[in-house]
C-alpha positions as a Markdown table, in Angstrom:
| # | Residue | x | y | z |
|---|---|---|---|---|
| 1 | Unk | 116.6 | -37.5 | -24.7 |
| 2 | Unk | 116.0 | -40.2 | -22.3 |
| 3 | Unk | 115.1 | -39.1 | -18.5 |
| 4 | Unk | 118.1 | -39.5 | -16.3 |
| 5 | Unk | 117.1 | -42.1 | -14.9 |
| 6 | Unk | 119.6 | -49.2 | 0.8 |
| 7 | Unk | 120.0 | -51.2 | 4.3 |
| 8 | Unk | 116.2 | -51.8 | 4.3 |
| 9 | Unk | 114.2 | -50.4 | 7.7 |
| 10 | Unk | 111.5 | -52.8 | 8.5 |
| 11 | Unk | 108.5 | -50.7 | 8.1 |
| 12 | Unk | 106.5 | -52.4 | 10.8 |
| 13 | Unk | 109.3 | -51.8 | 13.0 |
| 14 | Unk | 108.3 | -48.2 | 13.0 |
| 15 | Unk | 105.0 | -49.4 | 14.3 |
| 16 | Unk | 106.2 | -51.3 | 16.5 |
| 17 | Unk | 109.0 | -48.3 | 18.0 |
| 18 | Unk | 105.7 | -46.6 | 18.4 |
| 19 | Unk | 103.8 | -49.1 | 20.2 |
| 20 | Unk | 106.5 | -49.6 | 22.5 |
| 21 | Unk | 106.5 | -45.9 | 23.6 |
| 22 | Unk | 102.7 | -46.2 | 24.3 |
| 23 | Unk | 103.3 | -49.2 | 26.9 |
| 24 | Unk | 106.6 | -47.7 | 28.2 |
| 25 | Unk | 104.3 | -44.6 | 29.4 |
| 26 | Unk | 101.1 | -46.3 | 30.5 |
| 27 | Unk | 100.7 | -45.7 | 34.2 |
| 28 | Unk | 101.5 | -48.4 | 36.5 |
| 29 | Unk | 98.6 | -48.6 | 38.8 |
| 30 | Unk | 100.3 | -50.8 | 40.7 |
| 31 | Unk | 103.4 | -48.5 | 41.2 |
| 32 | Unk | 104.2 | -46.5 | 44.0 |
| 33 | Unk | 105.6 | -42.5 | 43.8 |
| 34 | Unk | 108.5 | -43.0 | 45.1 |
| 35 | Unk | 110.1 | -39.3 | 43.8 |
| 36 | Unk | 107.8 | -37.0 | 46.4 |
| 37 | Unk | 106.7 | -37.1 | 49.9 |
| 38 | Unk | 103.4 | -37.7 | 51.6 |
| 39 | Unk | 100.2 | -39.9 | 51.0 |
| 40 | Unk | 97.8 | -40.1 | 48.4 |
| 41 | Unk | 94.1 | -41.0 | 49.6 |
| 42 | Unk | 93.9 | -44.9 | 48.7 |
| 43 | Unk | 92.3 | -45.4 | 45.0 |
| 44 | Unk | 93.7 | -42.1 | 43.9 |
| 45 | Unk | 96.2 | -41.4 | 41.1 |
| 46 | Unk | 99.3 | -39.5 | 41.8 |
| 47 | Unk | 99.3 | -36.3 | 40.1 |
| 48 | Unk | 102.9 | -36.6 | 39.4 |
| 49 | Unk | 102.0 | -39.9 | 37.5 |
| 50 | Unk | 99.5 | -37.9 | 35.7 |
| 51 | Unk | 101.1 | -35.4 | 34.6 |
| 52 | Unk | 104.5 | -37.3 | 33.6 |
| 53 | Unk | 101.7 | -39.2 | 31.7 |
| 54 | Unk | 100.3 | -36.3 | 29.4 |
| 55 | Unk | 103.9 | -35.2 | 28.7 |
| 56 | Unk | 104.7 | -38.5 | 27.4 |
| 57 | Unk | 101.8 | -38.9 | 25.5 |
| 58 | Unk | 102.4 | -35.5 | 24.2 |
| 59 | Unk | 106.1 | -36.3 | 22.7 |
| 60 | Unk | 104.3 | -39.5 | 21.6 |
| 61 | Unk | 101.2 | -37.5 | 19.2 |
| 62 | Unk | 104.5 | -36.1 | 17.4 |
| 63 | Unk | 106.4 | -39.6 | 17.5 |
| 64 | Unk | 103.5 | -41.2 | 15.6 |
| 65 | Unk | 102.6 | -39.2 | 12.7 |
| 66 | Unk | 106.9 | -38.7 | 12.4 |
| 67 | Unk | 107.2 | -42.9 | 12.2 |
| 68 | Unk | 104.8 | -43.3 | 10.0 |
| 69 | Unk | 105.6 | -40.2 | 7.6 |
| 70 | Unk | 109.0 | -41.9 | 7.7 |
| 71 | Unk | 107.5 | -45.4 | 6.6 |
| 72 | Unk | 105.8 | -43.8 | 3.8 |
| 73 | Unk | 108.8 | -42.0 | 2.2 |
| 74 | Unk | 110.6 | -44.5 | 1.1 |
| 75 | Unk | 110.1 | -48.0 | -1.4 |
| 76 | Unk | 110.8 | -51.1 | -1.3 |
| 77 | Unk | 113.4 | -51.9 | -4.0 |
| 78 | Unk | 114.3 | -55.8 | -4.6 |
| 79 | Unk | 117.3 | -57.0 | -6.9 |
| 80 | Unk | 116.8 | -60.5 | -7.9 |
| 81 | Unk | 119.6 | -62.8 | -9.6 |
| 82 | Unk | 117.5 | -65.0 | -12.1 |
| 83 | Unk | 120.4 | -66.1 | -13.8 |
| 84 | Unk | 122.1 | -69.7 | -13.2 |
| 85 | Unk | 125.7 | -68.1 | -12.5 |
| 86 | Unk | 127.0 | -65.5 | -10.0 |
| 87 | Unk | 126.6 | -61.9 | -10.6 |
| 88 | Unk | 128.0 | -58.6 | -9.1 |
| 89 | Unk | 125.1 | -56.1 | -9.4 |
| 90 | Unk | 126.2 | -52.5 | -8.6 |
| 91 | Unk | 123.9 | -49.4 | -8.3 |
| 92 | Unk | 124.5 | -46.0 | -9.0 |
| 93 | Unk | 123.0 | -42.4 | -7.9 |
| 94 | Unk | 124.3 | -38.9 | -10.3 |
| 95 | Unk | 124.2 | -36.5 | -7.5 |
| 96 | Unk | 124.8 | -34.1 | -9.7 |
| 97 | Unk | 120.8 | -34.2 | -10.4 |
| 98 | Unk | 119.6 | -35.6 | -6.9 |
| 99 | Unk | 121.2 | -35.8 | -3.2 |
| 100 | Unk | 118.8 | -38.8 | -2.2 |
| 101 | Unk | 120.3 | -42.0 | -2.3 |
| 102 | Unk | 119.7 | -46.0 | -1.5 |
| 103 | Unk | 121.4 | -46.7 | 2.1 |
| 104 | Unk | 122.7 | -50.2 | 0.3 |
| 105 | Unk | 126.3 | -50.8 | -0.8 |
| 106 | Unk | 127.2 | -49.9 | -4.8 |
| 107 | Unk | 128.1 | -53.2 | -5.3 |
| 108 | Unk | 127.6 | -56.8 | -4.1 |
| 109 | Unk | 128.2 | -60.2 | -4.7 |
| 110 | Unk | 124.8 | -62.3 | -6.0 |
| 111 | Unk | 125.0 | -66.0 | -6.4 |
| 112 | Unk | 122.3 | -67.9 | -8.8 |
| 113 | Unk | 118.9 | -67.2 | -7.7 |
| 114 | Unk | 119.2 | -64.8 | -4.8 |
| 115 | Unk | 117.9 | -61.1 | -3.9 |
| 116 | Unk | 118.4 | -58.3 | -1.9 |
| 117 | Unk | 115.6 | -56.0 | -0.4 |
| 118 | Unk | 116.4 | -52.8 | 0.1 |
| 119 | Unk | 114.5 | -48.9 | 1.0 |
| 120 | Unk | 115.0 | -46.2 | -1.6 |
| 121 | Unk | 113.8 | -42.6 | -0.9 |
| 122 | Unk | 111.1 | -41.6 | -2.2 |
| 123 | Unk | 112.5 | -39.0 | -4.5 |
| 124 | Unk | 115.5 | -40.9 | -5.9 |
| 125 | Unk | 117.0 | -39.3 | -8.9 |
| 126 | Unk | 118.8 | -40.4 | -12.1 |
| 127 | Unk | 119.3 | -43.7 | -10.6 |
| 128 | Unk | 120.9 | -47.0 | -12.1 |
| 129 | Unk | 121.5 | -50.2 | -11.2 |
| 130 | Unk | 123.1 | -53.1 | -13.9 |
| 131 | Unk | 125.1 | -56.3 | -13.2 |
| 132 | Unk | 128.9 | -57.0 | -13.8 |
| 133 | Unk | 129.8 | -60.6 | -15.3 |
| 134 | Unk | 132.7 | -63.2 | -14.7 |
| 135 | Unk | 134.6 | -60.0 | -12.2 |
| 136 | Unk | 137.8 | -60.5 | -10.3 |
| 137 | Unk | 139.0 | -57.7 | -8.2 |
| 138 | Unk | 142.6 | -58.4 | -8.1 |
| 139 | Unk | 142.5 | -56.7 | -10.8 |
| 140 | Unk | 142.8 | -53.0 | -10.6 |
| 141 | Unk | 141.7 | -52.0 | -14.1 |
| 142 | Unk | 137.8 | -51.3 | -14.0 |
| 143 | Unk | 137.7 | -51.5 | -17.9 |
| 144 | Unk | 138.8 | -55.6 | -17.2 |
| 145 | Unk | 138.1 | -56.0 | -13.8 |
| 146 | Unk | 135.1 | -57.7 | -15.0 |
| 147 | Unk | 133.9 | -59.4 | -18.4 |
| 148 | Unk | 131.2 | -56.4 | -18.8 |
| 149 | Unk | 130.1 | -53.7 | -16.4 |
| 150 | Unk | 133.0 | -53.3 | -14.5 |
| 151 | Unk | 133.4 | -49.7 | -12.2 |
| 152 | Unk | 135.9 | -47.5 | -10.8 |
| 153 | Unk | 135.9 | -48.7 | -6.8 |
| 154 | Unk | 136.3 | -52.7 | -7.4 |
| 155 | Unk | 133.4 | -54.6 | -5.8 |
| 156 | Unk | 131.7 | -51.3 | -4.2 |
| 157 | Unk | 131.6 | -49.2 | -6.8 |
| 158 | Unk | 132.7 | -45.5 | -6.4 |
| 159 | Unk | 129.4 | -43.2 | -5.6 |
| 160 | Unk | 131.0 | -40.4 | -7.7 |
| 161 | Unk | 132.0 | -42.0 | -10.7 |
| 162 | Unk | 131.5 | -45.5 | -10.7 |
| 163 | Unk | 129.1 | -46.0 | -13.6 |
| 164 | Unk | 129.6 | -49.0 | -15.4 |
| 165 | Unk | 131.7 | -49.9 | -18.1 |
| 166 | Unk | 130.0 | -50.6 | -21.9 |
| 167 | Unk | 128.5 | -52.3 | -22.6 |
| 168 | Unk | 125.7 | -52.9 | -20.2 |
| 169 | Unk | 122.2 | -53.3 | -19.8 |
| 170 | Unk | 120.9 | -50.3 | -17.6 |
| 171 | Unk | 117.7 | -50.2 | -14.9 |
| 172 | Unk | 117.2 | -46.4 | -15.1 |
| 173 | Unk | 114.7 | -44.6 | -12.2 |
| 174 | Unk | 113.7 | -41.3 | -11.8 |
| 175 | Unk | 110.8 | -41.3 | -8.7 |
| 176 | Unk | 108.5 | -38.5 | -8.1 |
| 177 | Unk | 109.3 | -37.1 | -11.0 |
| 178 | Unk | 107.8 | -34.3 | -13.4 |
| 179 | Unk | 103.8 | -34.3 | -13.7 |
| 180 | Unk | 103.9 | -36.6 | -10.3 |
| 181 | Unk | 105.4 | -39.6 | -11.9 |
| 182 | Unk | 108.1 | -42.4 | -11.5 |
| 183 | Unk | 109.7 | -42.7 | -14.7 |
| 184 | Unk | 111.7 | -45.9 | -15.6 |
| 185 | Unk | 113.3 | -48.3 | -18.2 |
| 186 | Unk | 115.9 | -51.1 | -19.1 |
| 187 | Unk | 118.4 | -49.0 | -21.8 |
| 188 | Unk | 120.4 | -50.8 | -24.0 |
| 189 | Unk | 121.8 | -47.2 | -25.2 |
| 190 | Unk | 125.2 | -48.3 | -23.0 |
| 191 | Unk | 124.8 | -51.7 | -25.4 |
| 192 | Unk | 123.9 | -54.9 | -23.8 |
| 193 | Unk | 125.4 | -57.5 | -21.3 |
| 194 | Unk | 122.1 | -59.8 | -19.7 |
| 195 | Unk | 118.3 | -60.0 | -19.8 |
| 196 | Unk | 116.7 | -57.7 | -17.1 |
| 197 | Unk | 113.2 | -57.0 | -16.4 |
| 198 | Unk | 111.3 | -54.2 | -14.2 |
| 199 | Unk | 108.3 | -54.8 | -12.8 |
| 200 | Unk | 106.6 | -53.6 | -9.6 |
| 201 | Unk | 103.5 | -54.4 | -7.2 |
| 202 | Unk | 100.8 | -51.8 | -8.6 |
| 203 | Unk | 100.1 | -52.7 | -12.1 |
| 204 | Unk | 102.2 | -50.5 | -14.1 |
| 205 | Unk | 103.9 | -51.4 | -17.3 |
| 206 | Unk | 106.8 | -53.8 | -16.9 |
| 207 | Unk | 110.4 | -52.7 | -18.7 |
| 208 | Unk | 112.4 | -55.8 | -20.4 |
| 209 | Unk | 114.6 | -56.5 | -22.1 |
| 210 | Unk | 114.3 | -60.8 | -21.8 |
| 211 | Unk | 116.2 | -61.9 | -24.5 |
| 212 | Unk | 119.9 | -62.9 | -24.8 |
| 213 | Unk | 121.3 | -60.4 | -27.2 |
| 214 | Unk | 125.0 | -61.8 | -27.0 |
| 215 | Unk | 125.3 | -64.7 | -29.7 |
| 216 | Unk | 122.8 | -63.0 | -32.7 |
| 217 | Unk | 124.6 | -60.0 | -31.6 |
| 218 | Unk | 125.9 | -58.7 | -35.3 |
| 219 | Unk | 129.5 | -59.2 | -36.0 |
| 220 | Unk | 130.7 | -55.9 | -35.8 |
| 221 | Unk | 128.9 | -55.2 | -32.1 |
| 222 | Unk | 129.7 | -59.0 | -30.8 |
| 223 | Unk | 131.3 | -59.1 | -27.5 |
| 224 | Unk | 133.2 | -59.1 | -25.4 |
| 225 | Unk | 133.9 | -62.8 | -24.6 |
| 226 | Unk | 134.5 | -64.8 | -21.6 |
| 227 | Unk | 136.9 | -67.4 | -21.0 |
| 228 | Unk | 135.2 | -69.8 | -23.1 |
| 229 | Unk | 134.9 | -67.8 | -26.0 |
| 230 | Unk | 131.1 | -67.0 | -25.5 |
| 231 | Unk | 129.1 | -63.4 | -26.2 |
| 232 | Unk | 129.0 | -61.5 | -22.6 |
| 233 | Unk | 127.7 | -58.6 | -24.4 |
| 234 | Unk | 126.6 | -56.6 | -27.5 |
| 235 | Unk | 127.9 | -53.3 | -27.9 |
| 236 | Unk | 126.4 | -50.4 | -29.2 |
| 237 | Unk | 126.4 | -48.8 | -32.6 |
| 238 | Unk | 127.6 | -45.8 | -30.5 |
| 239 | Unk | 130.5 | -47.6 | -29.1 |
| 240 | Unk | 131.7 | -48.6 | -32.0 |
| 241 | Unk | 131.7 | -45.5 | -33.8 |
| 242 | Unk | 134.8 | -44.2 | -35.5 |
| 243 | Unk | 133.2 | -40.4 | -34.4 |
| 244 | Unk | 130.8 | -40.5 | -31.7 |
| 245 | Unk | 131.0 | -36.5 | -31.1 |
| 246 | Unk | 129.3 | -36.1 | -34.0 |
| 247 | Unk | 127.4 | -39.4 | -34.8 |
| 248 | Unk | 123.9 | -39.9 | -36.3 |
| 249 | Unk | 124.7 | -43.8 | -33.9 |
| 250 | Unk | 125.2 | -41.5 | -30.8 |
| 251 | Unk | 122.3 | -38.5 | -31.4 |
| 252 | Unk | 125.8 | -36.1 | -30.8 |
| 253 | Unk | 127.0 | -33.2 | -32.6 |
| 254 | Unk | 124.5 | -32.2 | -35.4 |
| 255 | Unk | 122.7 | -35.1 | -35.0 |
| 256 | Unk | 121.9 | -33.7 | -31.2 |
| 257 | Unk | 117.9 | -33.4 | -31.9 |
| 258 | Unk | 115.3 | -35.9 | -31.8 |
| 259 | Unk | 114.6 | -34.3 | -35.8 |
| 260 | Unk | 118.0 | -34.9 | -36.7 |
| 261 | Unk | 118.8 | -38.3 | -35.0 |
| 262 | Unk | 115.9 | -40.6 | -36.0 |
| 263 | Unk | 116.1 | -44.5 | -35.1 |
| 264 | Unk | 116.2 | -44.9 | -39.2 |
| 265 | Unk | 119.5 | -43.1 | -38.8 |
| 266 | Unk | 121.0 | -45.8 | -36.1 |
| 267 | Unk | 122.6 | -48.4 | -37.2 |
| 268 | Unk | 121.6 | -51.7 | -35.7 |
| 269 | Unk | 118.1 | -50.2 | -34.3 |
| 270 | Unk | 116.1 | -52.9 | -35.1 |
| 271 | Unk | 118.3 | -55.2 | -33.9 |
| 272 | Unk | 118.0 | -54.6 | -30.3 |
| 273 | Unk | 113.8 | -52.9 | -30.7 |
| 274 | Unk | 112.6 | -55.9 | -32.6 |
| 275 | Unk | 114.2 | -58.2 | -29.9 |
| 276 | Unk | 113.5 | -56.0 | -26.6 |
| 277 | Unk | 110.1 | -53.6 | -27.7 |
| 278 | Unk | 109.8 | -53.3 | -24.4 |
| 279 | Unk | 113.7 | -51.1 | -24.2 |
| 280 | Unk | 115.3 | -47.8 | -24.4 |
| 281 | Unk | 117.3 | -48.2 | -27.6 |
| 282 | Unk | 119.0 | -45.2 | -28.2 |
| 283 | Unk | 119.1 | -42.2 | -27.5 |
| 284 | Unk | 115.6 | -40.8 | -28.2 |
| 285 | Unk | 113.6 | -43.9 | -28.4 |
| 286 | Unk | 111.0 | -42.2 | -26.4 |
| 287 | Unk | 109.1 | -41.5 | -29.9 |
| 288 | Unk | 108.6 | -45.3 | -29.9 |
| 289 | Unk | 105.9 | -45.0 | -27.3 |
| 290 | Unk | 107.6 | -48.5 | -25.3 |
| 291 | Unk | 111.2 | -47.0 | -23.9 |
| 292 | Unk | 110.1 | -44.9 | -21.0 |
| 293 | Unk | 107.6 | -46.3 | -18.7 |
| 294 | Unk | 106.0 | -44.4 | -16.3 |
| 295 | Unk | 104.0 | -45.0 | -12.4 |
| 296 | Unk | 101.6 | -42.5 | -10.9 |
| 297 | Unk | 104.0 | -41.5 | -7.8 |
| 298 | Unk | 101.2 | -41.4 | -5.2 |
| 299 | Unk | 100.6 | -45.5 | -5.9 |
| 300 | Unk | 104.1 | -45.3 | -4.0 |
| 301 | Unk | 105.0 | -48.2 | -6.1 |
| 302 | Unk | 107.7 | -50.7 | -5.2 |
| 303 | Unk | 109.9 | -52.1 | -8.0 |
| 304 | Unk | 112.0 | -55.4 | -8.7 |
| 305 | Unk | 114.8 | -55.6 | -10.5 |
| 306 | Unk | 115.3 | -59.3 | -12.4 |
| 307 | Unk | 118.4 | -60.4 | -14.2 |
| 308 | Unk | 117.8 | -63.5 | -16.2 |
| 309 | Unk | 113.9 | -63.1 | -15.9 |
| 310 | Unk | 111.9 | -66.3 | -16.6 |
């Protein structure tokens, strides 16, 4: 089964903090001790000034290592907005596998061809982040709040249950994972709803899915629509399912097992594997050897998130 997959701190202001200390506690040779009485011989250094001094520099030998300890546990996470429209991207954290979360909001507001930067802790756990399209949050109803991947919570998305609505493409991170990995990949097991890509700054394998699913989308999965009558989205063969408890589309019920649910078993596989290889297309696509993509954890590996990549 696939692995279940903030605001930013500047990283060289930790540095910086650090440097600060140093000059706030370098004696002033030019100073005068004005907290005790009597004369020091001229050229001499006040041992009150000295010994204020080594304290100082004491707290600051455990300021240090703590700052930059504290730059190295966290990433650098971007969310770019390749597309020519708006875009609500949201992000989501199942605490019920890990307490570490982004310090960014669940949900924001992205007009064409604009990011966010962001820290994520280092061991961030069954994490997602996806896009909602055409959204208007008058609208209480999370199901039609937005054309595709609306959430429970309106524009910030509830950190409990606002996953979003199918379907949806899905950016899925585990970091520091089993066997001292990041694990990650673009799932289209929720069904589809825009191009994304994952890609980050140490080499590793890039996840994509690049390719407008929505109007080749077969008839049965096509949609939903926006306004104009255009694809938003491709559903799954899961979500269209007359029985998806016990569904060879869903892996569910006796189908439950890699053995028993096969990707010759789900309807509409190739559809979405021959278009996005690089994908999670169901369930257990991990047996394809291109849905779950892995980075060595000690690269400490930042990672972008594109909608609409080029």
């Amino acid at each position: 089964m696939r692995s279940p997959i903030s605001i930013h701190p500047d990283r060289l202001g930790l540095f910086v903090f650090a440097d600060e200390i140093t000059r706030r506690f370098e004696p002033d040779h030019d100073a005068k001790d004005t907290t005790r009485t009597g004369q020091d011989e001229p050229g001499s250094s006040s041992p009150y000034l000295h010994q204020k001094v080594i304290g100082d520099m004491k707290s600051l030998s455990v300021l240090i290592p703590l700052a930059i300890a504290t730059a190295a546990s966290a990433r650098t996470f971007t969310v770019y907005n390749g597309c020519p429209f708006t875009i609500w991207p949201a992000m989501f954290t199942d605490l019920n596998v890990g307490s570490a979360k982004p310090s960014y909001t669940t949900g924001w507001k992205a007009d064409a061809y604009t990011h966010v930067t962001f820290s994520v802790p280092n061991n961030w756990k069954a994490g997602r982040i996806w896009a909602r399209r055409n959204c208007n949050f008058n609208d209480p109803n999370p199901a039609t709040q937005c054309s595709s991947g609306g959430c429970n919570g309106g524009l910030v998305c509830d950190a409990r249950t606002g996953t979003g609505v199918p379907p949806v493409t899905l950016a899925e991170f585990t970091l520091s994972g089993d066997g001292g990995k990041d694990f990650y990949d673009v799932s289209l097991v929720d069904g589809y709803n825009l191009p994304m890509s994952i890609t980050n700054n140490k080499g590793c394998h890039k996840a994509d899915c690049p390719v407008d699913l929505g109007p080749n989308c077969p008839a049965a999965l096509k949609g939903p629509y926006d306004s104009s009558g255009f694809p938003v989205g491709c559903k799954s063969a899961c979500l269209v399912d007359s029985n998806p408890t016990n569904s060879a589309n869903c892996c569910s019920g006796s189908h439950n097992t890699p053995a028993t649910c096969p990707a010759s078993g789900v309807q509409y596989y190739s559809y979405f594997k021959n278009n996005c290889p690089n994908s999670y297309a169901y369930a257990y696509d991990e047996s394809s050897g291109t849905a779950l993509w892995t980075c060595p954890t000690s690269s400490n590996a930042d990672y972008t998130v594109t909608f609409c990549p080029p």
